[in-house]
N, C-alpha and C positions, 0 to 999 in steps of 0.2 A: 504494500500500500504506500501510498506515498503522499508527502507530507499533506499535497492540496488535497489528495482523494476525488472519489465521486461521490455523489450525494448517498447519504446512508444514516439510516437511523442508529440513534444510540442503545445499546447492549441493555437491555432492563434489565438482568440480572445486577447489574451497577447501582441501579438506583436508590439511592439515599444509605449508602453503603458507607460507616463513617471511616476515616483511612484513622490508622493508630499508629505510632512509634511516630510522633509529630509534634511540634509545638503549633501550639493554640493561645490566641489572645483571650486573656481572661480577665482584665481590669487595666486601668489608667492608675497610674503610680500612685496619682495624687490621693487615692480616694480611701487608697490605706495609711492611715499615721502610724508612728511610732507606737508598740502596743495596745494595737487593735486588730482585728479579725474580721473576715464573711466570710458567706457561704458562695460558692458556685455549682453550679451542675455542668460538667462537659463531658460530651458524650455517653449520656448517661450515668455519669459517676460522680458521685458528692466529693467536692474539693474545698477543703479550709485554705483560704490563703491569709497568713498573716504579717506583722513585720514587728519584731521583737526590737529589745529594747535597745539594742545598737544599732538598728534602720536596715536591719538584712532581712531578705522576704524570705518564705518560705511555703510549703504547701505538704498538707497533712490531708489521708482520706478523711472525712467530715464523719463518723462516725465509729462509736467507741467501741472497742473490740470488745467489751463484758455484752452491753445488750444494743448496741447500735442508734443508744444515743447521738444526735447533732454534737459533735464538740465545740461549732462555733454558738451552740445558745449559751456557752459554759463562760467561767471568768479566762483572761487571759493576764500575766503580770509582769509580760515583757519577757519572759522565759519558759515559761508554763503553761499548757492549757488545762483548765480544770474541767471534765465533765459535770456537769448541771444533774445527774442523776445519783451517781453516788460516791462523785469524788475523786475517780482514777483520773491521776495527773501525769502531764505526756510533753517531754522536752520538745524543741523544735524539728529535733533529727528523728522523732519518734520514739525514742525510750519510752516505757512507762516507770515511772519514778512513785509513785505511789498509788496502795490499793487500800483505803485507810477500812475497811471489813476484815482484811486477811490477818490472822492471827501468823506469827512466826513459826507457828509449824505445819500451815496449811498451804499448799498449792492454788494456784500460781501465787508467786511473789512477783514482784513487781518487775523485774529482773527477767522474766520469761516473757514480757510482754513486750512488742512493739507495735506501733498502730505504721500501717503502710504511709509512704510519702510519696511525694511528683518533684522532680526537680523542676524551681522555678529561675526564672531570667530575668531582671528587669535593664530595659534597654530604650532611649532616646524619650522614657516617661511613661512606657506602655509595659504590663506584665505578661509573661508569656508564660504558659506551663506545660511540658511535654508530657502526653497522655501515650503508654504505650511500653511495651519492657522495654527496661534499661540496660544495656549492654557497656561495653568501652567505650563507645565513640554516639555521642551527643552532634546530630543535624545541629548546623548556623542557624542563624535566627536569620528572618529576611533583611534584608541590606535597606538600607530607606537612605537616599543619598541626600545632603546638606538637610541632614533634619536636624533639628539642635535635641539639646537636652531636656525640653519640655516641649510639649505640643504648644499650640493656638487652641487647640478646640477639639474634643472629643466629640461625638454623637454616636449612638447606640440606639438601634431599631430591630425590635422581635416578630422575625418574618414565621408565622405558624407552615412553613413548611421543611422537605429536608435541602441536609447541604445543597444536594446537586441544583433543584434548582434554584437558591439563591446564587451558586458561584454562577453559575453558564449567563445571568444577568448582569454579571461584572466585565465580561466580553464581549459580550453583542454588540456589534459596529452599528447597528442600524435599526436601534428603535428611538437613539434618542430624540429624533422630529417628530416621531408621536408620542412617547411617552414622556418626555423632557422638552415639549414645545413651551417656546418662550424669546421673549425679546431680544433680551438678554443672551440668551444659550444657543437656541435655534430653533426654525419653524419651519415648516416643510417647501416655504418655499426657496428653502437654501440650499437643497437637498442636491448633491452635485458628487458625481465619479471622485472615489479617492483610492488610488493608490500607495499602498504601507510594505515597505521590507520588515521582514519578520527573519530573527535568529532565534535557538534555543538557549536558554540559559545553563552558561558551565557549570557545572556542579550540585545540578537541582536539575527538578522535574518540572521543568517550567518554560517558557517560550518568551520573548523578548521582543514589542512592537519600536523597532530601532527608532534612533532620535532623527528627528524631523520639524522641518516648521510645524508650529501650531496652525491647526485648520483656519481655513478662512471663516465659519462659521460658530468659531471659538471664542466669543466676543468677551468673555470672561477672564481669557487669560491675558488679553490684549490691553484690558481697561487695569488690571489689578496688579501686573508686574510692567506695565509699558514697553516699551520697545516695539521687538518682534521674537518672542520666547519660540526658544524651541522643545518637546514634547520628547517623552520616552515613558515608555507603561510596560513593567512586566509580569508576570501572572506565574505564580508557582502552585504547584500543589502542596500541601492539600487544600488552599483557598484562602490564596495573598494576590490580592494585586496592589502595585504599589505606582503611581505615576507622576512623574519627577519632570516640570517643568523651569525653565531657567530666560534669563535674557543674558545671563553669564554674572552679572552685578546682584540682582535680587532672582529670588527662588521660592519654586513653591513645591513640596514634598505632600503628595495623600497618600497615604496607607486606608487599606481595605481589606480588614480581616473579614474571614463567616468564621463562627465557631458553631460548633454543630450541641446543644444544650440536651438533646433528646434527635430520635431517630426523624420525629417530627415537628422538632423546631429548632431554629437557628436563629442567633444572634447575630447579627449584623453590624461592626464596629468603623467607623470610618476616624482617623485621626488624620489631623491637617497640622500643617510646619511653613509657615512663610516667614524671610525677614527685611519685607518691605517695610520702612519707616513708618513711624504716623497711624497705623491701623490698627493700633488696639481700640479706639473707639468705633472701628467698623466692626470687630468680631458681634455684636449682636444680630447685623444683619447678614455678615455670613453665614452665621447660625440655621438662622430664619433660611436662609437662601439655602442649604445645606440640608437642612432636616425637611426641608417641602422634596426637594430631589431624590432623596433616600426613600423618603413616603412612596413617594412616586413610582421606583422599583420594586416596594413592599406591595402596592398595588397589582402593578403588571403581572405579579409574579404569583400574585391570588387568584386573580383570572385566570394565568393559564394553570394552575393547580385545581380551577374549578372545571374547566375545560375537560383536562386531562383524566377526570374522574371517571369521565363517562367512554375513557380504554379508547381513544381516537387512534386510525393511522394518523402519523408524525413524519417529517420528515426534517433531513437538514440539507439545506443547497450549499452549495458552491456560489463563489468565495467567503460569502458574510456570516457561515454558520461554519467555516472550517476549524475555528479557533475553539468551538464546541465539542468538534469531532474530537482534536486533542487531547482536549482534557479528558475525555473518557478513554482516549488511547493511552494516555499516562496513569489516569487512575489501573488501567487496568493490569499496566505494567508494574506499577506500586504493591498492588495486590499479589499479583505470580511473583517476583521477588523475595517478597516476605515470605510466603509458600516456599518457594524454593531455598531460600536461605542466603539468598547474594545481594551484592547489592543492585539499586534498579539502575538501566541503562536508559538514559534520553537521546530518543534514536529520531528526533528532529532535526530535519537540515533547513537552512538557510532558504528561503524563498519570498514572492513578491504576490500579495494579494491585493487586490480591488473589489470593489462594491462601490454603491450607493447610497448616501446617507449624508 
């Protein structure tokens, strides 16, 4: 097969299949302080993130190994967590350090006990946690280029469906004149032939929409960083896209995480990084401008889950849905990999798509 293919629908055996041995966005830095704790669900599995009392994060399964108490309802005192039920206290690394029922000549002592843990990352303000057995060698976190050490702006939207199709909506070349019509962004009557060079990404399972001017229909990057910025977006699995626009002087970095919460919902995280002058008293209306576009995806994407209920043939064409094809071509190689015990091969070459939009 080859990279462009012919039109072919995607593998249902795939769908909503969550990938493991991965890091997953699970919180904004800011939102955990110094000796404090939440709860998260990823991928079905309850995760305590907290950050102890020297400002290092950490991540504990979220329930107590006596009876499967929530440990984050519990106190936490910068070192410890206590369960809320009957007391079993549990260092950051997972020890259990005390059973305050067990008498000294009864089993378990405190000492037999470890509650499981995630290794967690925190990196340019965003927490990451890798779901999946842990082996020697720990996957990179995704690359987010000139992003500083804090965001501008988080936003976070719960698409009630699965991963796949929230990710396949972060690649689609060509719903943004209907689904994203606007003044401002673009409207269908700007809708004009674009051709894009596409490489794979080294080292990852992921594809790379190489740098290029920004569209003529991109009226948002043109008014916000001036100039004439030029454009680069790349998409890894298991459901990052990251796109990095520049005029060389000011910069603007988005990251687009999905984290998959349940087999039937997903979180949706988008972080933004620019360092134009002047705009901290614009972040309210990028917000606004940011959280209506997000909706807007979360919308599209209920549609066609409402659609697809009713078991429709599907198709995907050539060019504008090839970047779709991939990703279920990578997921699937992600998949036989771990099966087989190697690591995965990103068997994309370099090529030149076009479409309309």
């Amino acid at each position: 097969m080859t990279m462009t293919g012919q039109p072919e629908t995607d593998d249902a055996s795939l769908q909503g299949v969550m990938l493991r041995g991965a890091w997953y966005y699970a919180a904004p830095a800011a939102e955990i302080a110094r000796g404090r704790m939440m709860h998260r669900t990823l991928l079905g599995e309850p995760v305590l993130l907290g950050r102890d009392a020297e400002g290092k994060v950490f991540g504990l399964r979220d329930t107590c190994p006596h009876r499967g108490t929530l440990l984050s309802r519990g106190d936490f005192d910068g070192r410890e967590v206590e369960c809320p039920y009957h007391g079993w206290r549990f260092a950051t690394d997972g020890r259990c350090t005390s059973i305050p029922s067990q008498c000294a000549d009864q089993k378990p002592q405190a000492g037999d006990i470890r509650a499981a843990t995630y290794p967690v990352a925190e990196a340019h303000g965003n927490i990451w946690v890798y779901v999946g057995a842990v082996g020697a060698y720990l996957p990179p976190l995704p690359v987010l280029p000139d992003a500083g050490a804090t965001p501008q702006l988080h936003l976070c939207q719960r698409f009630p469906c699965n991963i796949d199709l929230a990710v396949i909506g972060l690649m689609d070349p060509a719903h943004g004149a209907f689904v994203h019509k606007s003044a401002l962004w673009r409207t269908r009557q700007s809708i004009h032939e674009k051709q894009k060079s596409f490489s794979p990404v080294p080292g990852a399972l992921g594809w790379r929409m190489d740098r290029h001017p920004a569209s003529s229909n991109s009226r948002a990057y043109r008014i916000f960083l001036g100039g004439r910025p030029e454009t680069e977006i790349t998409y890894t699995l298991p459901s990052v896209r990251v796109e990095h626009a520049t005029t060389g002087r000011y910069h603007y970095t988005g990251l687009t995480a999905c984290t998959p919460v349940t087999a039937d919902i997903t979180d949706v995280h988008h972080v933004m990084y620019w360092n134009v002058p002047g705009t901290t008293l614009l972040r309210p209306l990028v917000r606004r401008v940011a959280e209506r576009f997000l909706d807007q995806d979360r919308q599209a994407v209920l549609a066609m889950q409402e659609g697809l209920a009713f078991a429709p043939p599907t198709m995907l064409v050539r060019d504008a849905d090839t970047q779709t094809r991939w990703y279920y071509r990578l997921k699937r190689e992600w998949l036989a990999a771990q099966a087989a015990g190697r690591p995965p091969e990103n068997s994309l070459t370099p090529v030149v798509l076009k479409w309309r939009s």
